[in-house]
Every structure is written in C-alpha cells, then in structure tokens.
C-alpha positions in Angstrom: 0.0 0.0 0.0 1.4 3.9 -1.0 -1.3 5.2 0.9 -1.0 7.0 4.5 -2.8 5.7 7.4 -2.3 7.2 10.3 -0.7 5.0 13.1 -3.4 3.3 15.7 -6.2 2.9 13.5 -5.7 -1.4 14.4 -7.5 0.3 17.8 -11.3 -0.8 18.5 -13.1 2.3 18.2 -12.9 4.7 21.7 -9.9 2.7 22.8 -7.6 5.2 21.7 -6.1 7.6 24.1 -5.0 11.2 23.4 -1.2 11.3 22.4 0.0 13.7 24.2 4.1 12.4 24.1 6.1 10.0 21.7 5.8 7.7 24.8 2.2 7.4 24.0 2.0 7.0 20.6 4.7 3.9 20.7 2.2 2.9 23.0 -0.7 2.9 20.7 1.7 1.6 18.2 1.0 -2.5 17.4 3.7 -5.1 17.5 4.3 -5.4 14.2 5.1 -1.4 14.1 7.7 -1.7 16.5 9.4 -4.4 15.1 9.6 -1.9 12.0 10.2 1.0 14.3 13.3 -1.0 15.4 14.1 -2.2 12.0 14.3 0.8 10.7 16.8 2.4 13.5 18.2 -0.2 15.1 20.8 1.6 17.5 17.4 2.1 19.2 17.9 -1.7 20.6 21.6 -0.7 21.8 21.0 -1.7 25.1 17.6 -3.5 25.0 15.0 -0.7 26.2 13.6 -1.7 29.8 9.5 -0.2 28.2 8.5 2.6 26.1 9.3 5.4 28.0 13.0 4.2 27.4 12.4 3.5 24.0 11.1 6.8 23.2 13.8 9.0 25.4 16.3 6.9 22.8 13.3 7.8 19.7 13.7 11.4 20.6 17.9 11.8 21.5 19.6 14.1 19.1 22.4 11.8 17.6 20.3 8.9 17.0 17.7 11.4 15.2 20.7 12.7 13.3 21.6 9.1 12.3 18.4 8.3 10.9 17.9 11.6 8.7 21.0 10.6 7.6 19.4 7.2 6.3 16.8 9.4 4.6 16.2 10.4 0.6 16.7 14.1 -0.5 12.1 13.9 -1.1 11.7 12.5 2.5 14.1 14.9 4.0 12.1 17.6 1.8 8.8 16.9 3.6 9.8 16.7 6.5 10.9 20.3 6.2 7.9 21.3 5.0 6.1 20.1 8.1 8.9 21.6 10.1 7.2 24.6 8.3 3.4 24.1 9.3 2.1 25.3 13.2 1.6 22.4 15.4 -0.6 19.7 15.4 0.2 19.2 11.9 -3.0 17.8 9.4 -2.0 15.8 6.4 -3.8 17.6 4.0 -2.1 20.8 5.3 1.5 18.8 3.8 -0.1 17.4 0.7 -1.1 21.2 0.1 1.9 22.4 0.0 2.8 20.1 -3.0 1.9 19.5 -6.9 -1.0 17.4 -7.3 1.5 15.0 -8.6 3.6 14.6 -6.1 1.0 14.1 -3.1 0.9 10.3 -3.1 5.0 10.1 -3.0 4.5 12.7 -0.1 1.8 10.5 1.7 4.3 8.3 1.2 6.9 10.0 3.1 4.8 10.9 6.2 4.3 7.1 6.4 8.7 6.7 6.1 8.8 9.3 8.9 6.1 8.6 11.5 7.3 4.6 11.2 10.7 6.1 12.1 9.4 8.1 15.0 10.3 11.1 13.7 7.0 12.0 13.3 4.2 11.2 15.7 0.7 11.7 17.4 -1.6 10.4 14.8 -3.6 12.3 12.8 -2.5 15.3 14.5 0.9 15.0 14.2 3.7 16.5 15.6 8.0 16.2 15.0 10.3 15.1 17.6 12.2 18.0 18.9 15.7 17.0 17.1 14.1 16.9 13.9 12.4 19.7 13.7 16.3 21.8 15.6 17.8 19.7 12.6 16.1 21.6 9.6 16.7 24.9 11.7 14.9 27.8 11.9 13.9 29.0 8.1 12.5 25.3 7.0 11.9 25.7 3.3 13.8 29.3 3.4 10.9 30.2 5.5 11.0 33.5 8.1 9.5 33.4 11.0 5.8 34.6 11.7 5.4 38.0 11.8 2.8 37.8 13.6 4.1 37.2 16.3 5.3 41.0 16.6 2.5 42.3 14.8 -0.7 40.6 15.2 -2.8 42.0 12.9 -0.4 39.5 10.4 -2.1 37.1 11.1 -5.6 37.8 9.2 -3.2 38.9 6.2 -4.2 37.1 3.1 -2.3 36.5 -0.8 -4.2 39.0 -2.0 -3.5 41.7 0.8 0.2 41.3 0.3 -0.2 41.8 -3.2 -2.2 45.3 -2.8 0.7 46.2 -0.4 3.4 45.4 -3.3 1.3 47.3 -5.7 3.1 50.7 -5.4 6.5 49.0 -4.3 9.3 50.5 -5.8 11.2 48.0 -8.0 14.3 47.9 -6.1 12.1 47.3 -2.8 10.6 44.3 -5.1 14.1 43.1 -6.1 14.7 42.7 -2.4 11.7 40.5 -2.1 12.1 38.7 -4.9 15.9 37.7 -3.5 14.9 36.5 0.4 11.8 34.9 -1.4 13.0 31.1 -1.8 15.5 31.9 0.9 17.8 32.5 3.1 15.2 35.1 4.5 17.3 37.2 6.5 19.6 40.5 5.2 22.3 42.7 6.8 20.7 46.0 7.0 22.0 48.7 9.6 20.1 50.1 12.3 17.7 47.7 11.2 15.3 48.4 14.5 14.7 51.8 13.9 11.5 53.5 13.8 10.2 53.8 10.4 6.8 55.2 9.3 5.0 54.9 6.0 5.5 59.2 5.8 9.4 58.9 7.1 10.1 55.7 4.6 13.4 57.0 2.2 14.7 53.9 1.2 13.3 50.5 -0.4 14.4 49.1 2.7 12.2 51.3 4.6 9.4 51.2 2.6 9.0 47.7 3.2 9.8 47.8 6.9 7.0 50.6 7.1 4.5 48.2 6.0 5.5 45.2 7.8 6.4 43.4 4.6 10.2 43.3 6.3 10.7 42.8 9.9 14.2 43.8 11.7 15.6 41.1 13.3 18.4 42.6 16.0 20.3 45.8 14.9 21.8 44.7 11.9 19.4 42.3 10.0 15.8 42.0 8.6 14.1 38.9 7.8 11.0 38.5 5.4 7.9 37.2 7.7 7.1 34.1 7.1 3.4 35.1 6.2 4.5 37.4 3.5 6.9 34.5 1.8 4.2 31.9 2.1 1.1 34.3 0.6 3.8 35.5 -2.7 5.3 31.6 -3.2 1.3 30.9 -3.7 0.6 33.9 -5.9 4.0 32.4 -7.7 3.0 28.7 -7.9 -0.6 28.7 -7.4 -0.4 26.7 -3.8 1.7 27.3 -0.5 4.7 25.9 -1.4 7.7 25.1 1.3 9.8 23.7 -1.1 10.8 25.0 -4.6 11.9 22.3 -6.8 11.1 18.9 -4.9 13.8 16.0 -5.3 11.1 13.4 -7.1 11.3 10.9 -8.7 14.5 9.7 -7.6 18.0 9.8 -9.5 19.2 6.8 -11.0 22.7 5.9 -11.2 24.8 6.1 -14.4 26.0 2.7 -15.7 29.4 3.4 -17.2 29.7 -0.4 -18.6 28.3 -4.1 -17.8 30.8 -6.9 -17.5 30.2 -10.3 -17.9 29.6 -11.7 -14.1 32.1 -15.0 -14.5 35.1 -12.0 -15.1 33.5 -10.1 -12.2 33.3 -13.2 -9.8 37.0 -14.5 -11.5 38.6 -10.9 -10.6 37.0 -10.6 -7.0 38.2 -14.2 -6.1 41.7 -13.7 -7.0 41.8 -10.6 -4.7 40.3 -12.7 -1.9 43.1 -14.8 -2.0 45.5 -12.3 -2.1 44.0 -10.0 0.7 44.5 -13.3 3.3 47.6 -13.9 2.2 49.1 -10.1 2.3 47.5 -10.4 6.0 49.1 -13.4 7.0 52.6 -12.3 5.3 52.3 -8.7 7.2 50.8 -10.0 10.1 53.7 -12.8 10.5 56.6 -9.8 9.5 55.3 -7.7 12.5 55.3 -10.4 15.1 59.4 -10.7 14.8 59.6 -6.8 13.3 56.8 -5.1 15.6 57.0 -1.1 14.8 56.6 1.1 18.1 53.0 2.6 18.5 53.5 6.6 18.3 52.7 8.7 21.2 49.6 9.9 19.6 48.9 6.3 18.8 49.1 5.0 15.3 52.3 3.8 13.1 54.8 6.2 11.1 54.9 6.3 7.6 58.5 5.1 7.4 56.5 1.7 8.9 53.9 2.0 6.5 56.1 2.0 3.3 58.4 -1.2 4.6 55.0 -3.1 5.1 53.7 -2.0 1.5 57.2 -3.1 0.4 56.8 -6.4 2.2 53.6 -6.9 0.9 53.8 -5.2 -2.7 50.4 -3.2 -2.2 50.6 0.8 -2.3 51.1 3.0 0.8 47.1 3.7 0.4 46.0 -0.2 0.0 48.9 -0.8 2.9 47.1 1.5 5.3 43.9 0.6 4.5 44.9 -3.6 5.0 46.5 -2.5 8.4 43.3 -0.5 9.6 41.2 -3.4 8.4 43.6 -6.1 10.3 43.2 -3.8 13.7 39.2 -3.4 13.4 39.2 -7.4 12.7 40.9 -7.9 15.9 44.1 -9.3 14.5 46.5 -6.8 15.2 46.8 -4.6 18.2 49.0 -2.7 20.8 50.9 -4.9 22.5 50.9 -3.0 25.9 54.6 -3.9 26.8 57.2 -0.5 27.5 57.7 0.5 25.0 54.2 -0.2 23.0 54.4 -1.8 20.1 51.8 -3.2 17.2 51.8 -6.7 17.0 49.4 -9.7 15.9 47.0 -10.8 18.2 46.4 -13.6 20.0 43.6 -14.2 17.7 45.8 -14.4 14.6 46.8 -17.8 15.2 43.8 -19.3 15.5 42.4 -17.2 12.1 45.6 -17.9 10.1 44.5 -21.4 10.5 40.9 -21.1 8.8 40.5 -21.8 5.6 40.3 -18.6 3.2 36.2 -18.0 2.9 36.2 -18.1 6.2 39.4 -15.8 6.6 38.2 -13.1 4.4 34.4 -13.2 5.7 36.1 -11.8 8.8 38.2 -9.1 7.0 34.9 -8.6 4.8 32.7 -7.7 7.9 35.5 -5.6 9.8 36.1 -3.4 6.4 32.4 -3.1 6.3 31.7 -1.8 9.9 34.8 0.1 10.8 34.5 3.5 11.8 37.8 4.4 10.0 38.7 6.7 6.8 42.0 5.1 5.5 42.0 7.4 2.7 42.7 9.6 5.3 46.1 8.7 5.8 48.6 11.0 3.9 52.4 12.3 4.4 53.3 15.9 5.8 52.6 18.7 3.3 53.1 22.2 3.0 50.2 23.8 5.4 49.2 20.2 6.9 50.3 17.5 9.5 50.9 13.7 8.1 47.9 11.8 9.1 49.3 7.8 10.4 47.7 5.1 9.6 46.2 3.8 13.0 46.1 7.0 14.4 43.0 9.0 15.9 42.6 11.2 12.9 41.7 8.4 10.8 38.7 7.8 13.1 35.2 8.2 11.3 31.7 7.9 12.3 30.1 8.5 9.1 32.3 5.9 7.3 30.0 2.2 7.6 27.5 4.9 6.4 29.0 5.8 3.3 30.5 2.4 2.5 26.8 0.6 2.9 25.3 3.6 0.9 27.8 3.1 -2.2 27.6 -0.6 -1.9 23.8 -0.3 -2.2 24.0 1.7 -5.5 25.9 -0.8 -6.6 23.8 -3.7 -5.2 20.9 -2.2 -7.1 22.0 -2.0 -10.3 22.1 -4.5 -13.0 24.3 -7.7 -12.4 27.8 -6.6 -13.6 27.3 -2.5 -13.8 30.2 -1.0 -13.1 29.1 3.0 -11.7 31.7 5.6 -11.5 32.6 7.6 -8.6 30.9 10.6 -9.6 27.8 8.9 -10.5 27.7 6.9 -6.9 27.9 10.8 -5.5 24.9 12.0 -7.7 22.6 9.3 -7.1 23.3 9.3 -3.1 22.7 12.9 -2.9 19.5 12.2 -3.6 19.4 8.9 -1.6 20.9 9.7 1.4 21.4 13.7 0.5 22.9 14.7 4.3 25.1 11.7 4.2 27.3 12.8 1.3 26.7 16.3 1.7 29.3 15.8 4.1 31.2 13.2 2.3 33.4 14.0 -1.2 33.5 12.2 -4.2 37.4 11.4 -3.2 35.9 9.8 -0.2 33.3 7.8 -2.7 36.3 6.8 -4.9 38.1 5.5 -2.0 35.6 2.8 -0.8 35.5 2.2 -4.6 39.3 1.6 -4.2 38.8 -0.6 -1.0 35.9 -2.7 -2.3 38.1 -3.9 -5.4 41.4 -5.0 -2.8 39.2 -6.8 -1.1 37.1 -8.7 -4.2 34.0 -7.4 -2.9 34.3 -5.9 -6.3 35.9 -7.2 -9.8 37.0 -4.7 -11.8 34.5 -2.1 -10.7 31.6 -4.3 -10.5 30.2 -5.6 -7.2 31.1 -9.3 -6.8 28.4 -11.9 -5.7 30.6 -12.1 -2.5 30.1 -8.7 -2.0 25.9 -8.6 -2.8 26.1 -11.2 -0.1 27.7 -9.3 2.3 25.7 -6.2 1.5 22.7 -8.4 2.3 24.3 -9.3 5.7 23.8 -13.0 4.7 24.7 -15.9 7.4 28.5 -16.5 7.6 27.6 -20.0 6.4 26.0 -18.9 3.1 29.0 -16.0 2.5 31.1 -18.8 3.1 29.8 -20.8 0.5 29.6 -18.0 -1.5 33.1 -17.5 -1.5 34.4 -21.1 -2.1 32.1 -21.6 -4.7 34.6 -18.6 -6.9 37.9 -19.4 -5.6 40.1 -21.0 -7.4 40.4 -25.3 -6.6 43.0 -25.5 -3.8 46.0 -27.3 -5.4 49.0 -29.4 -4.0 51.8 -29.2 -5.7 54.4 -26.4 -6.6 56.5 -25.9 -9.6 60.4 -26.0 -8.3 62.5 -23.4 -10.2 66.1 -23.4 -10.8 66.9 -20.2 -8.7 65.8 -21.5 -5.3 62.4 -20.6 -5.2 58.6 -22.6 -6.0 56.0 -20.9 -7.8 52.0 -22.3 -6.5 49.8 -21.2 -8.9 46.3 -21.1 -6.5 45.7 -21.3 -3.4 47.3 -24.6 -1.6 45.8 -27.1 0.5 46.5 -26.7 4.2 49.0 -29.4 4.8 51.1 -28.2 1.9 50.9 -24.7 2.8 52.1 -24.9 6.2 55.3 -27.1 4.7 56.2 -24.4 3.1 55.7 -22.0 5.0 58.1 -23.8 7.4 60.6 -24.2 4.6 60.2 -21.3 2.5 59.6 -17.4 3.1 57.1 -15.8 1.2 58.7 -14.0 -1.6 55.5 -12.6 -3.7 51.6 -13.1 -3.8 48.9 -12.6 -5.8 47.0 -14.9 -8.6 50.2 -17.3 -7.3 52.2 -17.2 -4.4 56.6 -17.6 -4.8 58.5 -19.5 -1.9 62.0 -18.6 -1.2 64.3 -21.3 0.1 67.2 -20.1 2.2 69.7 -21.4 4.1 67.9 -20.1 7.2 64.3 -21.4 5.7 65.9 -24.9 5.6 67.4 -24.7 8.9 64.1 -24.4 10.9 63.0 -27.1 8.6 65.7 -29.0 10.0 64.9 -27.9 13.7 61.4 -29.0 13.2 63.0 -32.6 12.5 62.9 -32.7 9.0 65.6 -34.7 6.8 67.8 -33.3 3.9 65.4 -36.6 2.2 62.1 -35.6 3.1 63.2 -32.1 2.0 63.8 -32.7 -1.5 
C-alpha cells in the first residue's frame, strides 16, 4: 500500500487515548510497528530498552535522530521540512497542500517513512520530535518566522492583501523581495530596529519595513515574515509551497559499462586470496619486526612504506589492510614498554581457517569500521601527516558511506560498473545529508577498498560482495566465497633459482610445509617460496631430513 494511514487505527473504536508524548504514541503503536520501528533504526535496541518510556527517550535523543535523517532520501528529507514549516498539530492535508498534485501520493508516502521512524508522531494530528524539527533549523523551506508574532494583525493577512501592499513597491524594494523569497530570509541591513513610518520611509528598505512586509531582526538584519513569503510563493506557484523544486522521482545511477559476471566473480576471487595472504605475510613480519605505537597512537609512515614493500600493495591499499587487520581484531598494541603493534592472540587461531572463512572476517570488519583510511597521507606544506592507525583516521560517518555506495551498486544491473561521480549524484539524492558531508574522493576510496578486497571485480560488485551487503549468514557467505575461488591445489612448480611458484591457493597441509621451509617471496593470482639457508634450517629444527626435504 502507498497510501497514509495514520498509526493506531488497528485500535477498536474509543480505545484510543490522546497522544500527548512519543511515549504514547509507541504505545498505541501494534507489534508489528515496533518491530519496523526497530528495523528501521536499530541503535534504538543498543542496550535493549527496559518499556517505552525508554524506548522513546532513545526515539527522541539528538544523535540517533541525526543518524536516521542521515538514512533518509533528498524527497523524504524535503517533507519533513515542510512540516517543520506548518504550526503544530500538523493535518496531512495541510503537507499534501503544500505540494503539486503530482507529487501528493509520494509525499503520503513520506509521512508514512517518517512517522514509522518516529520522527513524526501523534496520529492524525501530528507533531516532529524536537531534534528533527532543531535539525532543519529555523527558516525550514527558506521560510522566516511569523510576523505575527510581533505584529498581530499579520495574522488575518491574506495573498491578496500582500499583493495590494506590493502594488506601489518600488522595484528595487521588489528586487529585495524577490531575492529572500526562496531563501535565506534574512539581510544585513544597519540600524535595522529603527522607527520607520510609511511618511518617514526614504529607502526600499524602509518602505517595506514601514509596512511590515520586512521585519528587523536585532540591529543589523531584517528577515521576510514568514506570512509574507508563504502568501507571494502561492501567488508564484498557485499553492503554498515550502519547497521549490522537490527531489522526485528519484535519480538513478549512471551505468558506465556491464561486464560479464564469471570475469566479475574471477577478478574478486583472486583478490580474496590475495587479501589473506598479504595479512598473514604482514601480520607474521610484525610479530618478529613489531613497529613502536607513536605517542599519539598509530604507526609512522616510514612503517607504512616497509610493510607496502613487504607486501607489494601501495602506501594507500597498505594503510587501509593495516586498519582493516586492527578493526578485525588481528593486530593490536601490545601493551609492553615501549608499546608496540603486534598480531593478536587471535591471529593464530584465524591464520588457521580456511580462506572464505578468513576473508568473511576481514569482509565484515572493512564493512563496519569506523575508520577513513583514505585519510592517511604524508606531511605537506600547510598540513600534518595523518598515520595510519592513528585517531585522525577515526570516522563515524564511514560504515554509512561504504553501505550507501555498496547499495548503489547492489541495485543496479548484475555486472554495472558505476563511477565515482555517478555513486555521489545518485546518493545525494538517496541519502542527501550523508554525502553532503562526504566527497567524491571519499566515494572513490571505498570504490578503491571494495576492489582490494574482491568485494568488487573490476568495478563491478562481486556476488561475494551482494552477499555481504545483504548481511547473509557466515555459512551462506562462506559458501559464496568457495564456490569462486580458485580449486585449492598441491603441488608447486620448483625453479632453478631457489624458489617454488604455486599457482592457487594450496591445501592446508602443503601450505604450512612451506611455509616452514620457504619465506614468502611474492603473492597474488600465485604465491613464490623462497628457500634459504635459514628457511631450511628451521626445517631442519622441526626434524625434517635433507630426504624428506627434496
């Protein structure tokens, strides 16, 4: 159903109380409406509420308000402005009014999206949470305030009556209108609270503050009341318009080019086998090699670039494994004196799993970290160097954006591979506060990530990665994930100049022979085994024979 009902009517008749909180309408709110209340914002069951007094207190608490408008569409967001705009209680015709004919059922809609969220509530005379309504601020739709409150007699003003006062305006006094119409309402005027009559007017300023059709706002300012701006937007549009050019329908993303999905699936799998084994080969290097953790936390660059030359991966793709590695739980400060970053105790026992399940665990970690790695960067002129693991790579607003660009691509056609650019168009209308504070640069990065990890294949989300959009059971990712890599294998090629070449991933017992009697030299699609004389000895002191060697 598209249409809007307002919450409560499942209610025998006369059973329904007034609302005269949020508490009470969650209330009057059947089961199946909370279980989408909670759906819907889930950091509202971040401890389990005790009732619905709790549950509301944590409905109505600025930052988890400010999450969930950041889950919202550029139309929602739009509406809810323009109720922000009406006098409380709010009637829905009074919203639908304020639109087109044509776009009242996608704004019917919207006041469903926003009272199931609790950001709107009391029935069919509703009312918006407190933080919602501070969030739009205090011109909603460009919107000044009433007028009438400072002059009364405002309030009976009609369209037509502010168009007889404009009548005899001089133009430059209707230039000023015409500018603070669609907002901001507000201008720097001086001595904007002095007396002015219709007789003393001088000035297209004062001619309008004469006649009440600008109101000073402190000494320095006027602001266009909010009567005046609604009655000319209707004599403009033909209804009382909040907003001026609403966000509907919604944009779609650019598709810059379809691949077939067994290259997609081929590309991402090969890049889950490298992203374990670059772990393990760092991970293993900083156990005997641990750098120091820096005073204000994190690892220097000169670290950095020894690990991406250990590993083969760029300083970006280095930083971004390491944060990935310490958000997994795998690598962490070792709290000896002096500190030091080293594997965890959990790296042995994951080193040992087999790779689906390896990388499901780097998958989820990239996926929910609150980190930036993109972040990191070297001292410039004018700026600091950001470290990798450091504070200043700490961001809230990152699972956001890496769930909101993996959605665009989630949505589109199997194999559409979407451009920066186009992600940041089409979630500035899906999520339009979300990116308004993110860049395309940001938007580029995750693109970055999602392709070092195979979540991607070239460009194109992987069915490893739709999987662990759709937050599907370990089990089935797992599957997911074996059912692309390559067929573990167990044999190497031997090579003249000391080293053997395995060209997929091997079986466990094999890989953990060589690993005893070989370093790591390279991976990738294959992985290259250095023998040395040091590699053979601690095969030796494991109790292996020159025979069983060779």
């Amino acid at each position: 159903e598209t249409g809007y009902r307002p919450h409560h009517d499942h209610h025998p008749k006369g059973t329904v109380m007034d609302v005269r909180s949020l508490a009470d309408d969650l209330r009057q709110r059947s089961a199946l409406e909370l279980t989408t209340l909670l759906q819907m914002r889930p950091d509202l069951t971040q401890p389990a509420p005790r009732d619905i007094t709790t549950l509301a207190q944590r409905a109505g608490d600025s930052v988890s308000v400010h999450q969930c408008l950041d889950e919202l569409d550029r139309f929602t967001l739009q509406v809810l402005e323009t109720m922000a705009a009406l006098a409380e209680p709010i009637n829905l015709d009074a919203v639908t009014q304020c639109f087109a004919p044509e776009f009242h059922e996608p704004v019917l809609a919207s006041v469903q999206s926003l009272t199931s969220r609790a950001l709107v509530w009391g029935g069919e005379k509703m009312r918006l949470v407190r933080a919602a309504r501070d969030a739009i601020g205090p011109y909603p739709g460009g919107l000044g305030p009433l007028g009438s409150e400072r002059f009364v007699d405002m309030a009976t003003w009609t369209p037509a009556d502010v168009t007889t006062l404009l009548t005899d305006a001089p133009t430059e006094a209707l230039e000023v209108i015409e500018q603070l119409l669609w907002g901001p309402p507000t201008g720097a005027v001086k001595n904007a609270d002095r007396y002015v009559s219709i007789d003393s007017a001088t000035t297209p300023i004062e001619w309008l503050l004469a006649r009440h059709l600008l109101v000073p706002q402190g000494h320095s300012s006027v602001v266009l009341p909010r009567e005046v701006g609604m009655a000319l937007r209707i004599a403009a549009v033909g209804y009382p318009a909040v907003i001026r050019q609403p966000a509907w329908p919604s944009v779609k993303p650019t598709i810059n080019d379809t691949l077939d999905s067994t290259r997609v699936n081929a590309a991402a799998a090969a890049q889950v086998y490298s992203v374990v084994n670059y772990s393990v080969d760092l991970l293993q290097s900083w156990s005997s090699n641990a750098p120091a953790v820096l005073r204000k936390s994190g690892v220097t660059h000169k670290d950095l670039a020894a690990s991406n030359t250990l590993v083969g991966l760029s300083e970006k793709q280095a930083a971004t494994l390491l944060e990935v590695l310490h958000a997994a739980g795998l690598l962490g400060r070792d709290g000896q004196s002096p500190e030091a970053w080293r594997p965890t105790a959990d790296f042995d026992s994951w080193r040992t799993d087999d790779l689906a399940t390896a990388w499901t665990d780097l998958a989820r970690a990239w996926l929910h970290m609150p980190r930036a790695p993109h972040l990191v960067s070297r001292a410039q002129a004018g700026s600091d160097a950001i470290n990798p693991l450091s504070d200043q790579v700490r961001s809230e607003q990152a699972p956001a954006l890496r769930t909101a660009v993996l959605r665009v691509l989630a949505d589109a056609p199997t194999g559409a591979v979407i451009s920066a650019d186009h992600i940041a168009l089409c979630l500035s209308d899906r999520q339009a506060r979300l990116v308004h504070r993110s860049t395309t640069e940001a938007i580029d990065a995750v693109l970055s990530e999602c392709e070092q990890f195979g979540i991607t294949g070239h460009g194109a989300l992987s069915e490893m990665g739709r999987c662990l959009i759709d937050d599907t059971p370990d089990a089935t990712l797992h599957d997911t994930v074996r059912r692309y890599l390559p067929a573990p294998v167990d044999q190497v090629l031997v090579q003249g100049d000391f080293t053997a070449v395995a060209p997929g991933p091997l079986i466990a017992e094999a890989a953990h022979d060589l690993n005893l009697l070989a370093e790591v030299e390279s991976t990738g699609g294959a992985t290259v085994y250095r023998f040395s004389a040091s590699s053979l000895a601690r095969g030796f002191h494991h109790g292996w024979s020159a025979d069983q060697i060779v």
